[in-house]
C-alpha positions, 0 to 999 in steps of 0.5 A: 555744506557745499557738495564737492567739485569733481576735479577734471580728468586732467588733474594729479588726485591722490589715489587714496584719498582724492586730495588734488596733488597737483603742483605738488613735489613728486618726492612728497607725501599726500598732505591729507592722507600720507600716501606717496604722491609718485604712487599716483601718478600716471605712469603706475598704471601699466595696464593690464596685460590685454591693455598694453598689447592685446593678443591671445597671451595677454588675454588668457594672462588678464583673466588670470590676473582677474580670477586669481588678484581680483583685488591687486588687478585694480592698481595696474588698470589703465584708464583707457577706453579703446583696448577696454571695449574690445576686451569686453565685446570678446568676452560676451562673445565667447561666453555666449557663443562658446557653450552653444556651438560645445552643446552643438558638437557635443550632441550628435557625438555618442551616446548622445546622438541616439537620445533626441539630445539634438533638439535640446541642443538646439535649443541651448544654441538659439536661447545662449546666443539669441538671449544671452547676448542681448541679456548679457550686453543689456546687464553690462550696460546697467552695471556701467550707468550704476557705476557712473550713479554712485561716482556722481552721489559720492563725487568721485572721479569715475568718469566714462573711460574710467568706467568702460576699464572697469566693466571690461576687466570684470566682463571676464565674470561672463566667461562663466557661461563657458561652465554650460558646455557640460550641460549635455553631460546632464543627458546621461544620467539625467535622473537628479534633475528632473526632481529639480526642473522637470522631464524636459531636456530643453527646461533643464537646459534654460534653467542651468542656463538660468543659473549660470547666468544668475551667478555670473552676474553675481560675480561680475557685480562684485568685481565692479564692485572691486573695480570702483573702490580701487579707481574712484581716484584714478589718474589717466595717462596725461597726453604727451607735448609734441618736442621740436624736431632735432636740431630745431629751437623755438622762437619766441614771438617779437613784441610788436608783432612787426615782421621785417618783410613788411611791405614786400 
């Protein structure tokens, strides 16, 4: 059996099933799954929030979106790239600097500044930021070319820009790394962990860092996971054909091609 043709990202695939629709009346069904071919099209994939106007508001409503519909925020993603990458260069951002600069603060606050918390501190900031970006960026990069593998072996339509939309929304998993702003709390009564990790404030620091980043991987592994089952058949906004300005009609070219101002 021939392997099957990946239709090109211009062509009308139910989302179900990946029939091509194709021609095929807006009104109808999918003949080969019964799914109704207007829930296809282009035009129901509003965006996410941050993708139809990118700001603070919709950012914070997208992670909601995200944590609380993991599921249902799969059907309104666009299949769009530029929107899709800044939302994911923000997030590794904030998840990397976000509980660095928390630690930072929150060791020369008391009681902890009289407790040599400032180089643990430290520590944290130059191991989050300096390691977990690259960590985080590289693991993102692994999860997209993982995404683009299965869609070739599976001969389904996830293309590049199908794929950035996807890590994008599910790189809201590395907002998990924020939870390591509490670890200076560990300071105070630091008795249970050393059991755990050992005496050092600086290894108890990079092992929850450890473990943060573990079950934050784990998350944004899942939702990918979500992501490529619910856009293996996604259908991109189709460009739109330029009109003729008002007032205006287009002529039909004359057979012959001979102009009438031959010759001057």
């Amino acid at each position: 059996m021939s392997r099957r043709t990946i239709p090109g990202p211009d062509v009308l695939l139910c989302e179900n099933c990946g029939y091509v629709l194709e021609g095929l009346d807006e009104r109808g069904s999918c003949p080969e799954c019964g799914k109704a071919v207007s829930e296809s099209l282009s035009m129901k994939r509003v965006g996410s929030p941050w993708q139809r106007r990118p700001g603070l508001g919709s950012w914070i409503s997208t992670i909601r979106m995200v944590v609380g519909r993991p599921v249902a925020i799969w059907n309104v993603v666009s299949v769009e790239p530029l929107r899709a990458a800044y939302l994911t260069m923000i997030n590794i951002v904030l998840a990397c600097a976000g509980p660095a600069i928390a630690m930072l603060v929150f060791s020369l606050m008391p009681p902890l500044h009289n407790r040599d918390w400032f180089g643990a501190a430290l520590v944290s900031f130059l191991a989050t930021w300096a390691i977990g970006a690259p960590v985080v960026s590289g693991l993102s990069l692994i999860e997209y070319a993982g995404i683009r593998g299965l869609a070739h072996v599976h001969r389904w339509r996830v293309g590049h820009v199908a794929a950035i939309a996807i890590c994008a929304h599910a790189s809201v998993a590395w907002l998990g790394l924020l939870a390591l702003a509490i670890v200076p709390l560990f300071a105070i009564e630091p008795d249970w962990m050393i059991s755990i990790v050992s005496t050092r404030e600086e290894s108890r620091t990079l092992a929850a860092f450890g473990l943060v980043l573990l079950l934050c991987a784990i998350w944004y592994s899942i939702l990918c996971g979500i992501g490529y089952k619910h856009m293996r058949f996604a259908n991109a906004p189709r460009a739109v054909q330029p009109q003729p300005p008002s007032g205006h009609t287009i002529e039909a070219p004359r057979a012959g091609g001979g102009g009438s101002g031959d010759g001057q």
